[in-house]
Every structure is written in C-alpha cells, then in structure tokens.
C-alpha positions as CSV (number, residue, x, y, z in Angstrom):
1,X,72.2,-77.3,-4.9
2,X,75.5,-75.5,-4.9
3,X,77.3,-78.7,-3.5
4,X,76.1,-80.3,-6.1
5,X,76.8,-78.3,-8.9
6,X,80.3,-77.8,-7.8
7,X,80.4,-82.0,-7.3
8,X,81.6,-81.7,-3.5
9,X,81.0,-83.3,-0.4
10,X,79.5,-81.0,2.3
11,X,79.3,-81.3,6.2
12,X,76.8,-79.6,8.4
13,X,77.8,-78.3,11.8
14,X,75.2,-77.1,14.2
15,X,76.4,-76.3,17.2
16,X,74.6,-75.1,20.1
17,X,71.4,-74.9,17.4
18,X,68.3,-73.4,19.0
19,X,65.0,-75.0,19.7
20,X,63.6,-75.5,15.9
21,X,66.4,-74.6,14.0
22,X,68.0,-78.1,15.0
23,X,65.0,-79.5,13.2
24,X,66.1,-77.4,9.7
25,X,69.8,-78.7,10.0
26,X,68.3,-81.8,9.6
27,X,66.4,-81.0,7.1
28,X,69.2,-79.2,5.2
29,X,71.3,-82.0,5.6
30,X,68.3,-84.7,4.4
31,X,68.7,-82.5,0.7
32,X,72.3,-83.1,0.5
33,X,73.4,-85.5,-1.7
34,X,75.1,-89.1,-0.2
35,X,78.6,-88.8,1.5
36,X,77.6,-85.2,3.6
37,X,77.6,-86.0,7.2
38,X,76.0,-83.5,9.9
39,X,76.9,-83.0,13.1
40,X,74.3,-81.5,15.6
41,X,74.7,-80.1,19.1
42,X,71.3,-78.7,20.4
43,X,71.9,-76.2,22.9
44,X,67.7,-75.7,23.7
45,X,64.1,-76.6,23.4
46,X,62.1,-74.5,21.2
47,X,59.8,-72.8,22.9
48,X,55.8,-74.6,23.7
49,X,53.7,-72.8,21.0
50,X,56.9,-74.8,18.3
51,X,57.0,-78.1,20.6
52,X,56.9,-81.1,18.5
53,X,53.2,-81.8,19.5
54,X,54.3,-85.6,21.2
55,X,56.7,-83.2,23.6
56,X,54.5,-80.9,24.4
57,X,53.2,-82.8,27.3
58,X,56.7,-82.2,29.4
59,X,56.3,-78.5,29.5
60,X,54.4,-76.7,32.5
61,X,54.9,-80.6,34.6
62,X,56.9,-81.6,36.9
63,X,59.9,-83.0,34.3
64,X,62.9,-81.0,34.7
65,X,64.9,-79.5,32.0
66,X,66.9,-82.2,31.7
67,X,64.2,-84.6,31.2
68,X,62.5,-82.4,28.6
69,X,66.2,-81.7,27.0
70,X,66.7,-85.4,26.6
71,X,63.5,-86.0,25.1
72,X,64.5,-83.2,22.5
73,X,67.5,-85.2,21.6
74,X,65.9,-88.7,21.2
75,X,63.1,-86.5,19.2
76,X,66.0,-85.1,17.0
77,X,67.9,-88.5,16.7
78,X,64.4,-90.2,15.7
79,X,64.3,-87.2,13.0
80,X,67.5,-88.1,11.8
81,X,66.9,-91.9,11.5
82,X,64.0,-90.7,9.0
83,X,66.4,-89.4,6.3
84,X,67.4,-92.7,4.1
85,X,70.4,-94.7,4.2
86,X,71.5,-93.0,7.1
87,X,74.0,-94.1,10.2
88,X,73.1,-91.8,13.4
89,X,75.3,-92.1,16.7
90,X,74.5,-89.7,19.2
91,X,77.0,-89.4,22.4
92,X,77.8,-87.2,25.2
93,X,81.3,-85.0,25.0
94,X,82.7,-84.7,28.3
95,X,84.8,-82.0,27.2
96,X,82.0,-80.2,26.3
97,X,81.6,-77.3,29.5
98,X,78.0,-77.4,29.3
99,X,75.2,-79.8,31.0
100,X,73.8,-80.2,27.5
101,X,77.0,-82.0,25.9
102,X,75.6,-84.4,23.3
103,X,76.4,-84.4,19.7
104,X,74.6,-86.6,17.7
105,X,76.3,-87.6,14.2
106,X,75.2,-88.2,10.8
C-alpha cells in the first residue's frame, strides 16, 4: 500500500530466503502494483510438517538435497508464473559461492 500511495515502483529482494518465507516474497510481490520486479534466491526447504504437500514425497527417500532443492525452485518458479502478466526467468549465478546459486526473476 505504501508504494502505492507514494506512486513508486518497488523491487523485492530475497536473498538466501528460508523454506516458506520464499513462498511470502512471492506473495508480497503478487500485491504490488505492475512495473515491481522480484528477485528471489532460496537458500532452503522449509521444513516437512510446511512442505508444499506435492513435495512432500522427496523427504525421508532416497532424493538428495539437491534433488529436493531443485524441486523447491521449479515449485517456487511455478508459484511465480501464477501471479498475472508476469515474465519469470530463473538461472544459476556462477558467482554465487554456494551449491544453491539460482535466482529466479520477476
């Protein structure tokens, strides 16, 4: 509301986000008016008992972390492509020092 009382553009940032609070950035950033972009790089999964129910699956198996990290980012990316109007890119940083580099864009 404050961005657009004051008639300004706003970007989000979320960087290294944890498990469910990448899921509010997007939802912060599905309120803002058009022209705000978000940019969003997950650092974790939330824990099981918050899992999006379709992940929960991976958890306790034989999918490594990666696996179930990747399938957090599609999840997120999909969550993303929900909010109207709406161009999403989501790439890897190599010069992010980190095994989970992407950054997915908004």
């Amino acid at each position: 509301e404050l961005s657009r009382s004051a008639g300004c553009k706003v970007a989000l940032l979320g960087m290294h986000v944890c498990g469910r609070l990448s899921e509010a950035a997007i939802e912060a950033f599905a309120q803002l008016d058009a022209g705000g972009v978000c940019v969003l790089a997950p650092c974790c999964l939330p824990g099981i008992s918050d899992a999006p129910a379709k992940l929960k699956f991976m958890y306790g198996t034989k999918h490594s972390s990666d696996d179930q990290f990747v399938a957090w980012e599609e999840h997120l990316e999909t969550k993303f492509r929900e909010v109207p109007a709406t161009l999403v890119e989501r790439c890897v940083v190599a010069d992010i020092i980190s095994p989970r580099r992407t950054v997915t864009t908004a």
